[in-house]
mmCIF file of the C-alpha atoms, coordinates in Angstrom:
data_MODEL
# 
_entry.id   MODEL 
# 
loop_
_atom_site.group_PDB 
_atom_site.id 
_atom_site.type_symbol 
_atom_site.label_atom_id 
_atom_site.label_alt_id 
_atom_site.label_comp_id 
_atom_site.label_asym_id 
_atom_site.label_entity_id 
_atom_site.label_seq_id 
_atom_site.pdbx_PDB_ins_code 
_atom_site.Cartn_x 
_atom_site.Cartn_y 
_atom_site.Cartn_z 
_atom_site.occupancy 
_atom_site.B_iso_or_equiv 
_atom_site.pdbx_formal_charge 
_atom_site.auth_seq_id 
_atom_site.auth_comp_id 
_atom_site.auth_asym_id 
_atom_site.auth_atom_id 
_atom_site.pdbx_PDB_model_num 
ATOM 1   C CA . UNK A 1 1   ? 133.672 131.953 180.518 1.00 0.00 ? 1   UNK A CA 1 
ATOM 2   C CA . UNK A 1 2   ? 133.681 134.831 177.806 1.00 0.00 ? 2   UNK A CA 1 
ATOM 3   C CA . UNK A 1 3   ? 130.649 133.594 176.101 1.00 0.00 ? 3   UNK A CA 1 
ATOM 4   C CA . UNK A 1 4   ? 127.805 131.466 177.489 1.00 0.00 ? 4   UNK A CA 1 
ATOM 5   C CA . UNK A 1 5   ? 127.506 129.940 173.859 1.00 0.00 ? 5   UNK A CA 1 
ATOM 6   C CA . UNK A 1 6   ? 129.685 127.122 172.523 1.00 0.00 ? 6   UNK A CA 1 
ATOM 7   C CA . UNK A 1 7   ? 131.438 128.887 169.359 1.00 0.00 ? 7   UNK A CA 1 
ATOM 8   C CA . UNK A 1 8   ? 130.118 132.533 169.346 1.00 0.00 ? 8   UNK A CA 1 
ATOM 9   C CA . UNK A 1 9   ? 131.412 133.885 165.877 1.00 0.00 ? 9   UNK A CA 1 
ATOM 10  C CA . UNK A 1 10  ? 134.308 131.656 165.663 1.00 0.00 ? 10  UNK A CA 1 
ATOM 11  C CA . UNK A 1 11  ? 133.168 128.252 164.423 1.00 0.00 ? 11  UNK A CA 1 
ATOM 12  C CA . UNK A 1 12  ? 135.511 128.235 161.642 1.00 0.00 ? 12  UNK A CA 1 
ATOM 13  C CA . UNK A 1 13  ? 138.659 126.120 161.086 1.00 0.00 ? 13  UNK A CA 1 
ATOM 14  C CA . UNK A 1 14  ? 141.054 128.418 162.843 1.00 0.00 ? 14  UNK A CA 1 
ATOM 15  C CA . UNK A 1 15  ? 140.310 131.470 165.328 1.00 0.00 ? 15  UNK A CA 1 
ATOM 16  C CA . UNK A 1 16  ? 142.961 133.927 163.976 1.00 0.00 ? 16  UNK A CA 1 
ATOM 17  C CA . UNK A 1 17  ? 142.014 136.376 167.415 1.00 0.00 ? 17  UNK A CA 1 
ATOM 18  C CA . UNK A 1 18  ? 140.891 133.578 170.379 1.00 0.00 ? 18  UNK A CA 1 
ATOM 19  C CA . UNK A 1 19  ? 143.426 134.348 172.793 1.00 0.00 ? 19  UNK A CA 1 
ATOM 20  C CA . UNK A 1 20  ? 142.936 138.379 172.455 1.00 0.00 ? 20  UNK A CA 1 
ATOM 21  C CA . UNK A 1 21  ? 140.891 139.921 174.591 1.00 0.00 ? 21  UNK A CA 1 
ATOM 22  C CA . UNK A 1 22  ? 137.759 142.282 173.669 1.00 0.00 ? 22  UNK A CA 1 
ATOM 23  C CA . UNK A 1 23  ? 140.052 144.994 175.402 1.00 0.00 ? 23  UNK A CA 1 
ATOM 24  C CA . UNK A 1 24  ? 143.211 145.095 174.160 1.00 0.00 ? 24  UNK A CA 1 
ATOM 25  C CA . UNK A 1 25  ? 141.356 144.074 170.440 1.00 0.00 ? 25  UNK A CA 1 
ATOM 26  C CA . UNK A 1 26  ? 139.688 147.713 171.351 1.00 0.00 ? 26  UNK A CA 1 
ATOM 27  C CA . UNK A 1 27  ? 143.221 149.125 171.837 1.00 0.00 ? 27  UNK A CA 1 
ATOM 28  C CA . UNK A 1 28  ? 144.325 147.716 168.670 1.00 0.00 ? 28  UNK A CA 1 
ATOM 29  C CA . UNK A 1 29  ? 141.414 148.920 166.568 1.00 0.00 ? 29  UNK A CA 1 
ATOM 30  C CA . UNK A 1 30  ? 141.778 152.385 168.559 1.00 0.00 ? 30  UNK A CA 1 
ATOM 31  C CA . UNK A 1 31  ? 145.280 152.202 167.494 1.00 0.00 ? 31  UNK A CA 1 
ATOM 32  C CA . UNK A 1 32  ? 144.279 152.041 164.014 1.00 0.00 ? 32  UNK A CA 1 
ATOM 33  C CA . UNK A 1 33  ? 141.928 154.752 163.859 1.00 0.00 ? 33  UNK A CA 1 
ATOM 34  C CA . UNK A 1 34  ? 144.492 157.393 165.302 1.00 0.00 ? 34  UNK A CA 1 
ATOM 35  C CA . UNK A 1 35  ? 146.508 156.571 162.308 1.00 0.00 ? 35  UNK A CA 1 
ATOM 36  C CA . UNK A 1 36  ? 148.879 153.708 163.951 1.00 0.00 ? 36  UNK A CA 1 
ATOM 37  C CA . UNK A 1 37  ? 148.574 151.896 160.381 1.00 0.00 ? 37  UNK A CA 1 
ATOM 38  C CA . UNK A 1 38  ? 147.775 154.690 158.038 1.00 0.00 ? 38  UNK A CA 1 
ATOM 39  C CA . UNK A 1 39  ? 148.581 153.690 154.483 1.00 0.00 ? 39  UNK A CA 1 
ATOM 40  C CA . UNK A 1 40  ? 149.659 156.913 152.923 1.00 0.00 ? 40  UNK A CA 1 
ATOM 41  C CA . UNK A 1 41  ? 151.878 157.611 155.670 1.00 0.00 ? 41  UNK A CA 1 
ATOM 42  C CA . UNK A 1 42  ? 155.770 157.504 154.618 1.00 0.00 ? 42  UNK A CA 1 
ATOM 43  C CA . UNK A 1 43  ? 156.682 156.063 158.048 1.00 0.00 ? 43  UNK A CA 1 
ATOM 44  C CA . UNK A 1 44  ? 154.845 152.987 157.846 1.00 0.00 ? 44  UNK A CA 1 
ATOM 45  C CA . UNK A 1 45  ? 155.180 151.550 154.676 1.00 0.00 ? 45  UNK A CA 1 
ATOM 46  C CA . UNK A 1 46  ? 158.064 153.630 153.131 1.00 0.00 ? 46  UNK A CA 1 
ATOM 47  C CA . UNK A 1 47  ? 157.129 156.044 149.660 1.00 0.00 ? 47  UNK A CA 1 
ATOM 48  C CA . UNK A 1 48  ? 156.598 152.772 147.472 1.00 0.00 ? 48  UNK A CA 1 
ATOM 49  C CA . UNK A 1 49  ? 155.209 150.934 149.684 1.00 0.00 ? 49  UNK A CA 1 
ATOM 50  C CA . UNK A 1 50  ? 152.089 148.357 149.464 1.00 0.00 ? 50  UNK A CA 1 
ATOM 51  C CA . UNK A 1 51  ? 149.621 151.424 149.351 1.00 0.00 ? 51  UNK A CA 1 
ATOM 52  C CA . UNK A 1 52  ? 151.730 154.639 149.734 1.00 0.00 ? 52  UNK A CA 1 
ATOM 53  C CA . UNK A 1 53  ? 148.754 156.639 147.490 1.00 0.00 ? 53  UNK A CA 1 
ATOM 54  C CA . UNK A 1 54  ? 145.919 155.015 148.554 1.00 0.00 ? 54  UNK A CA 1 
ATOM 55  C CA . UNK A 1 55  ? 144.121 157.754 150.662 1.00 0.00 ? 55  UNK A CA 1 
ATOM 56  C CA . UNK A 1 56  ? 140.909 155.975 149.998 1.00 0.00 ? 56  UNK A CA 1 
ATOM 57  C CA . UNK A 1 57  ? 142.191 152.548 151.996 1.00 0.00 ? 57  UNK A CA 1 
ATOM 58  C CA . UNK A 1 58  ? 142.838 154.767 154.823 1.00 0.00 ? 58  UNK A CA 1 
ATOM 59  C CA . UNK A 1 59  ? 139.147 155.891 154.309 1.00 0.00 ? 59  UNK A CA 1 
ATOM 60  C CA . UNK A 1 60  ? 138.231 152.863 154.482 1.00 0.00 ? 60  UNK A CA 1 
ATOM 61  C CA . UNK A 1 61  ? 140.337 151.529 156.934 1.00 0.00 ? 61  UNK A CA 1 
ATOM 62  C CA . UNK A 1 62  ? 139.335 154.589 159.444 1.00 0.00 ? 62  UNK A CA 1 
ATOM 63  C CA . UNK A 1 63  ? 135.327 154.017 158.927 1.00 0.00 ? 63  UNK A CA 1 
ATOM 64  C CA . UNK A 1 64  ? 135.888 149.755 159.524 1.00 0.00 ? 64  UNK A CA 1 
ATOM 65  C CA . UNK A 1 65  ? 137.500 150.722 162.782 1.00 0.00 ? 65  UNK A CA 1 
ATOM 66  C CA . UNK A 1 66  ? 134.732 153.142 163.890 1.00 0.00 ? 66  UNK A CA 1 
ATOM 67  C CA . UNK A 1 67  ? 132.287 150.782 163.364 1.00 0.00 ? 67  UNK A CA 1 
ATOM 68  C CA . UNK A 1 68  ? 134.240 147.855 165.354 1.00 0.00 ? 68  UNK A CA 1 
ATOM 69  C CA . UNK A 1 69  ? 134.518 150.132 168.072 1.00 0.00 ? 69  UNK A CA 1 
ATOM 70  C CA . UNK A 1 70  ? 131.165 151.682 167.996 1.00 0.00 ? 70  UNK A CA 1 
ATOM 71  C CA . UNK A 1 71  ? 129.659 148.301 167.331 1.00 0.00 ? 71  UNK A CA 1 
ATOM 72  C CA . UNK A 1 72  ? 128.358 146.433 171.301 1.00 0.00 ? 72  UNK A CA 1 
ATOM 73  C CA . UNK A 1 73  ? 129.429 143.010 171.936 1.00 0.00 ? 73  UNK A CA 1 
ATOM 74  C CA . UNK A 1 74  ? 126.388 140.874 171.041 1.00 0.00 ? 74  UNK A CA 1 
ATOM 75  C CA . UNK A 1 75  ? 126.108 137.141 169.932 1.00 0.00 ? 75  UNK A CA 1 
ATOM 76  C CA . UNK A 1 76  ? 122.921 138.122 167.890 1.00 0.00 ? 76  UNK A CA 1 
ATOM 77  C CA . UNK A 1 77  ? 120.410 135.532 169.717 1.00 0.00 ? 77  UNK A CA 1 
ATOM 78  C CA . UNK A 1 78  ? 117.514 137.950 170.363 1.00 0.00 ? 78  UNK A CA 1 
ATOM 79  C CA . UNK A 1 79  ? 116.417 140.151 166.943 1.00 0.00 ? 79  UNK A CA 1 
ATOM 80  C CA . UNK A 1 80  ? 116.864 143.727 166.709 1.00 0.00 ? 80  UNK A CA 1 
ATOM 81  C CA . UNK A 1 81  ? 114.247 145.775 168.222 1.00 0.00 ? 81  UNK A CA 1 
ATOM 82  C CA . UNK A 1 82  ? 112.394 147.831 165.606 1.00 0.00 ? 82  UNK A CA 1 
ATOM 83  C CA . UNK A 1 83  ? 114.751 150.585 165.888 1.00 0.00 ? 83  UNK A CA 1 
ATOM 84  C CA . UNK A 1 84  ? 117.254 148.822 164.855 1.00 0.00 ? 84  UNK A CA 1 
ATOM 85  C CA . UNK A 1 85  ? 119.203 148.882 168.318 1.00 0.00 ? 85  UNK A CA 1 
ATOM 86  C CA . UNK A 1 86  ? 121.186 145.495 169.888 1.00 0.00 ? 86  UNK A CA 1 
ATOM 87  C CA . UNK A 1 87  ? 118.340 144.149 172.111 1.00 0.00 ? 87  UNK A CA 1 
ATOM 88  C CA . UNK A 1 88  ? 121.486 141.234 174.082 1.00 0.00 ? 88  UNK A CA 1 
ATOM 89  C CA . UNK A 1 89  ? 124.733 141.942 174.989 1.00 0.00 ? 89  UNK A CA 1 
ATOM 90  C CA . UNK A 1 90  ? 127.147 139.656 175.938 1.00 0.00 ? 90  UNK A CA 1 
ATOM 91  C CA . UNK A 1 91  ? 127.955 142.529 179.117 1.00 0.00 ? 91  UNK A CA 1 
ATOM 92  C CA . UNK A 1 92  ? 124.584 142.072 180.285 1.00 0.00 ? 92  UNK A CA 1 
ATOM 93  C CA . UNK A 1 93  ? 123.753 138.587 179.984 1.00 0.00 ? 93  UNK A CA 1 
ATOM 94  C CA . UNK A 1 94  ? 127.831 137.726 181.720 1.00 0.00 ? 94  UNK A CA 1 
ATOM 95  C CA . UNK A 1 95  ? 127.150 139.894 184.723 1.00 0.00 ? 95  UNK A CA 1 
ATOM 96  C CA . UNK A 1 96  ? 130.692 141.078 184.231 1.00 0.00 ? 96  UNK A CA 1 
ATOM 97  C CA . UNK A 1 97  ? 132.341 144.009 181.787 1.00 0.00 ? 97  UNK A CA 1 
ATOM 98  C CA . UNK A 1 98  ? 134.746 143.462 179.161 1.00 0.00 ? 98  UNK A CA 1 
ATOM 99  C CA . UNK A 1 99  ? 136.921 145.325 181.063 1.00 0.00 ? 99  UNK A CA 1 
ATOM 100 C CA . UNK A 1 100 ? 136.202 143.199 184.047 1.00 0.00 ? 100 UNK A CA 1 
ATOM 101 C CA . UNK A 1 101 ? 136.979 140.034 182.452 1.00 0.00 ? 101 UNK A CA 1 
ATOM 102 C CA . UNK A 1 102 ? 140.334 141.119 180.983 1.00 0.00 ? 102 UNK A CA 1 
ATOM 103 C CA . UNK A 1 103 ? 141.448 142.008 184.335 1.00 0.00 ? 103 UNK A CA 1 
ATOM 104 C CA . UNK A 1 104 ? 140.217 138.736 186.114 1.00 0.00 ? 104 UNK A CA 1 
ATOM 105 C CA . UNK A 1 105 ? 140.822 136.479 183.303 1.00 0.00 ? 105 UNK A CA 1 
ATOM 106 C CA . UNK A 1 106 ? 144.549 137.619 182.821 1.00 0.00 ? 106 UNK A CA 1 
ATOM 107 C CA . UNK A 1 107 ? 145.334 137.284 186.889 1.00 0.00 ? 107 UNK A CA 1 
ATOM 108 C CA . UNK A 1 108 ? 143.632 134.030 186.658 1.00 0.00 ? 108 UNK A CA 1 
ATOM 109 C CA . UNK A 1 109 ? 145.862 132.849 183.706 1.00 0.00 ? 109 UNK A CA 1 
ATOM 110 C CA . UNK A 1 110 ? 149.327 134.798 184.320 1.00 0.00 ? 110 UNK A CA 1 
ATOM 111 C CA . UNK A 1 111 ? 149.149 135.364 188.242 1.00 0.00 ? 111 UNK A CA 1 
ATOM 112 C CA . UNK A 1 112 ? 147.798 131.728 188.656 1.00 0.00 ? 112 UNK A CA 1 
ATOM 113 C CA . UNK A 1 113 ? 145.082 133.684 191.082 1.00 0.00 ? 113 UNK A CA 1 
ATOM 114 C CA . UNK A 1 114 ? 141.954 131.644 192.952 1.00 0.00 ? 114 UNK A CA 1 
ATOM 115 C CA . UNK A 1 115 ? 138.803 133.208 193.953 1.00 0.00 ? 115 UNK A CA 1 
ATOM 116 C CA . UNK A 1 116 ? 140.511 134.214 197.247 1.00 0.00 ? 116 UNK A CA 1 
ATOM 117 C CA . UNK A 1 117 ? 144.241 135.382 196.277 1.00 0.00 ? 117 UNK A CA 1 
ATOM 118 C CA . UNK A 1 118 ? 142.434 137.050 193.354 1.00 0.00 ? 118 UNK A CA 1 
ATOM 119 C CA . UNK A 1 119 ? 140.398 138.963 195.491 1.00 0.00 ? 119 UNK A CA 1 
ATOM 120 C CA . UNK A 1 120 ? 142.945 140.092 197.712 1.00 0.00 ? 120 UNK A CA 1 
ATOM 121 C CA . UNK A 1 121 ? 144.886 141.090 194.695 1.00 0.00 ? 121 UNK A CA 1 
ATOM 122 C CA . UNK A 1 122 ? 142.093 143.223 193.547 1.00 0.00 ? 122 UNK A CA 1 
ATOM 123 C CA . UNK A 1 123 ? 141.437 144.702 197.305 1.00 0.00 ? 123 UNK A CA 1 
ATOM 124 C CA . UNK A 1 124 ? 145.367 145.795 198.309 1.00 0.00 ? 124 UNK A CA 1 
ATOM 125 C CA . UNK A 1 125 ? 146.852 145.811 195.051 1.00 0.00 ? 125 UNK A CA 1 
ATOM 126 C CA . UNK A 1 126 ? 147.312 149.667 193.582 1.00 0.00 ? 126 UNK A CA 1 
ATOM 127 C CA . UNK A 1 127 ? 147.347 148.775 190.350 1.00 0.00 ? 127 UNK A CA 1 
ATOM 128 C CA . UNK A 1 128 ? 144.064 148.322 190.388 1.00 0.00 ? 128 UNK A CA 1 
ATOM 129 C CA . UNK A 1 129 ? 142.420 151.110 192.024 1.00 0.00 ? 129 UNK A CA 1 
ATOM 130 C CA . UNK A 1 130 ? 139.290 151.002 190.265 1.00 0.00 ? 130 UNK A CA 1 
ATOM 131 C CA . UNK A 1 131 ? 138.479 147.450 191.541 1.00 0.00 ? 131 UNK A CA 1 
ATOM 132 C CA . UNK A 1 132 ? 139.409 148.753 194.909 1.00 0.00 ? 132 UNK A CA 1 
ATOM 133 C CA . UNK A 1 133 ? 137.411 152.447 195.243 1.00 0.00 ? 133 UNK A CA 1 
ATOM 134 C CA . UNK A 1 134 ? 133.129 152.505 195.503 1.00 0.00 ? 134 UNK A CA 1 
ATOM 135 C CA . UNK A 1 135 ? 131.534 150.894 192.387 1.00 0.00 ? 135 UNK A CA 1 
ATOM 136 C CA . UNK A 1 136 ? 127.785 151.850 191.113 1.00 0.00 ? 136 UNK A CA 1 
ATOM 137 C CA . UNK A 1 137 ? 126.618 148.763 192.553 1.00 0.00 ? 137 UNK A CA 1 
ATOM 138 C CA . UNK A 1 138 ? 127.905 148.880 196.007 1.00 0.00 ? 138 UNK A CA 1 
ATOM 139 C CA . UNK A 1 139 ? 124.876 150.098 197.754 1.00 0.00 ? 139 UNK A CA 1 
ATOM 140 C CA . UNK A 1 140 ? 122.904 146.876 196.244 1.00 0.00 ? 140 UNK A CA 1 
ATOM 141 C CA . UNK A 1 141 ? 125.782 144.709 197.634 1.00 0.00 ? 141 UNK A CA 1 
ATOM 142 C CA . UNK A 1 142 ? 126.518 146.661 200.733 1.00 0.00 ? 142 UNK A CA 1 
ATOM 143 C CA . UNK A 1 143 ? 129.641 147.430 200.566 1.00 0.00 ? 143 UNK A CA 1 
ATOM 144 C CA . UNK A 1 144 ? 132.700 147.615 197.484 1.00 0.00 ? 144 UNK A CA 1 
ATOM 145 C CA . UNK A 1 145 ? 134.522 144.806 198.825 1.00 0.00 ? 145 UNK A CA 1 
ATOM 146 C CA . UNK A 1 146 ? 131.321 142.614 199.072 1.00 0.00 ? 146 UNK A CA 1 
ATOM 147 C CA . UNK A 1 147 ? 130.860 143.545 195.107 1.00 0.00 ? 147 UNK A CA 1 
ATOM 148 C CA . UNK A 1 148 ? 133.889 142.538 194.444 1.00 0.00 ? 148 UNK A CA 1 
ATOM 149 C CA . UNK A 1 149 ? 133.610 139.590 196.250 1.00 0.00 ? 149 UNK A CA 1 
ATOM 150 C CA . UNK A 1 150 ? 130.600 138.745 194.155 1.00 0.00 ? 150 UNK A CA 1 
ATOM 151 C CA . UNK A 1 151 ? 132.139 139.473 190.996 1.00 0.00 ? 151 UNK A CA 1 
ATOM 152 C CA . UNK A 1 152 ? 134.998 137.089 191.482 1.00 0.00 ? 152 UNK A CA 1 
ATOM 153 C CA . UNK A 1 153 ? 132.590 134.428 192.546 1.00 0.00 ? 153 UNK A CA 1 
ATOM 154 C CA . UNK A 1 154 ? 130.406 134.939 189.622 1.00 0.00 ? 154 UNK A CA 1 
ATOM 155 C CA . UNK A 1 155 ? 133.311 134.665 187.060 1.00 0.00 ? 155 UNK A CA 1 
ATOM 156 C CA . UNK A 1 156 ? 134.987 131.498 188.649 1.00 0.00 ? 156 UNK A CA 1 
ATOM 157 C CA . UNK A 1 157 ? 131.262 130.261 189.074 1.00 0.00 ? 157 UNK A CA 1 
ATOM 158 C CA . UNK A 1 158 ? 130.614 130.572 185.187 1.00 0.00 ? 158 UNK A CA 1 
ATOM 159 C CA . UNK A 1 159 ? 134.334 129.577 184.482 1.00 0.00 ? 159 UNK A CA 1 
ATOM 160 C CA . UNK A 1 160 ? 133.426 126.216 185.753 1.00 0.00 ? 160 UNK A CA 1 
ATOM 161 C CA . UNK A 1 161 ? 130.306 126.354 184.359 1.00 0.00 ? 161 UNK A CA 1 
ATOM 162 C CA . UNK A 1 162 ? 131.987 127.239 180.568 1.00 0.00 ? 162 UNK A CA 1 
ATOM 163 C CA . UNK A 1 163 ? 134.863 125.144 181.324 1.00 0.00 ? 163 UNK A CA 1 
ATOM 164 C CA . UNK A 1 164 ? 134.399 122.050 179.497 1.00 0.00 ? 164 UNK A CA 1 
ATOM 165 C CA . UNK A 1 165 ? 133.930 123.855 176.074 1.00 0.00 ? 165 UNK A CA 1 
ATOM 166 C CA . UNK A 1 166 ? 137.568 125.491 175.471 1.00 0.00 ? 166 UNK A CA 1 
ATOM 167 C CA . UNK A 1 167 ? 138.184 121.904 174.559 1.00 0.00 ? 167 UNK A CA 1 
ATOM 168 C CA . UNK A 1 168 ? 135.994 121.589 171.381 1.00 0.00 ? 168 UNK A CA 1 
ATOM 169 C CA . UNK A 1 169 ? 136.723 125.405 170.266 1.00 0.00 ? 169 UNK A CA 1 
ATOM 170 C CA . UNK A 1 170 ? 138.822 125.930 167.037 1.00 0.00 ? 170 UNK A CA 1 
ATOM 171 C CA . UNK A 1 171 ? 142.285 126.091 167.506 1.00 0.00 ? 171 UNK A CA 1 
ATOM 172 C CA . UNK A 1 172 ? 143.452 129.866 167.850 1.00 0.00 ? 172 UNK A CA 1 
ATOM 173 C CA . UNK A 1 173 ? 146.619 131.221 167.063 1.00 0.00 ? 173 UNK A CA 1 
ATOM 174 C CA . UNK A 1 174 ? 147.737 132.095 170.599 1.00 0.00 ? 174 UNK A CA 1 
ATOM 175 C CA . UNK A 1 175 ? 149.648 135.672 170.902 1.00 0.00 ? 175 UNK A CA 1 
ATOM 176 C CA . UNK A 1 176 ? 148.874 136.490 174.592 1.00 0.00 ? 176 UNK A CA 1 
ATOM 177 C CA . UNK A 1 177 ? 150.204 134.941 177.984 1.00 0.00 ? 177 UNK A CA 1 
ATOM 178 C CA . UNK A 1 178 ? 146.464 134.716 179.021 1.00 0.00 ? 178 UNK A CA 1 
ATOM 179 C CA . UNK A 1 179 ? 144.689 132.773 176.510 1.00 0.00 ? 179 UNK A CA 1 
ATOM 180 C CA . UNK A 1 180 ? 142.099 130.564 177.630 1.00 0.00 ? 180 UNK A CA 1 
ATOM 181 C CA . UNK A 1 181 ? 143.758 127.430 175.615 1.00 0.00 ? 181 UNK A CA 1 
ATOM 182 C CA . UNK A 1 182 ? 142.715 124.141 176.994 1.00 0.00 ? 182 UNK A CA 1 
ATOM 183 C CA . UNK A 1 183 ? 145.934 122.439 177.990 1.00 0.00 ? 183 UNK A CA 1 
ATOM 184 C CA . UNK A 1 184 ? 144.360 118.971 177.960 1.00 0.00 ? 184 UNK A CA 1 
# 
């Protein structure tokens, strides 16, 4: 479901982050750039540890994450415009956020949610208020709970439709509860 396109950037032998999602990837690299694995910080690595001097690795290290978190989620189909701006993102051509997906794709997986008990989920559950309130679109769909009743269509829609290739993808080293592994 996450990307319309068989491999994306992860055609190699092994997918090292497949079952992460774009979010909590963000959180990590976030995590980074407020220091969370500074080098020349005592805490982390101890006074001799692996790079206990090395202010220009946390330089480095600071400027990579900026740029992973600046950078938009693209698969790099359509060229650049002349600007040098992303013309495609994955956001747009899904439908659904990043943010959107996490959230549907983890009660899918963990909560073992439908279209229907997810959507009731999203609708009365609290801990998702933001699923629940007004969005931008709900004067084109009428009403918030007919947007969200869209959205949840449109994922398990392209879920089905996307389906069939989490069986040829390369085999990821699986950290979370709600990877998308094929179990076949």
């Amino acid at each position: 479901m996450y990307n319309p396109y068989k491999y994306d950037c992860s055609s190699a032998d092994l997918n090292p982050i497949g079952s992460i999602s774009k979010l909590d990837l963000r959180r990590f690299m976030q995590f980074v750039l407020e220091g969370g694995l500074s080098c020349s910080r005592k805490s982390t690595f101890g006074q001799h540890g692996p790079c206990a001097k090395n202010i220009e690795l946390d330089r480095l290290l600071e400027e990579t994450s900026e740029q992973i978190l600046n950078a938009l989620p693209s698969a790099e189909l359509e060229p650049l415009s002349l600007d040098g701006s992303v013309v495609q993102t994955d956001e747009l051509d899904m439908g659904l956020t990043y943010d959107e997906l996490s959230i549907f794709g983890r009660l899918r997986k963990q909560a073992a949610c439908g279209p229907y008990s997810m959507l009731a989920h999203l609708l009365f559950d609290e801990t998702h208020p933001r699923f629940s309130t007004a969005s931008s679109d709900s004067n084109a769909c009428g009403s918030p709970a007919k947007c969200l009743a869209d959205k949840v269509k449109h994922f398990f829609r392209r879920y089905a439709i996307s389906r069939h290739k989490s069986t040829v993808l390369p085999p990821s080293y699986h950290t979370e509860a709600y990877s998308a592994d094929d179990n076949r």
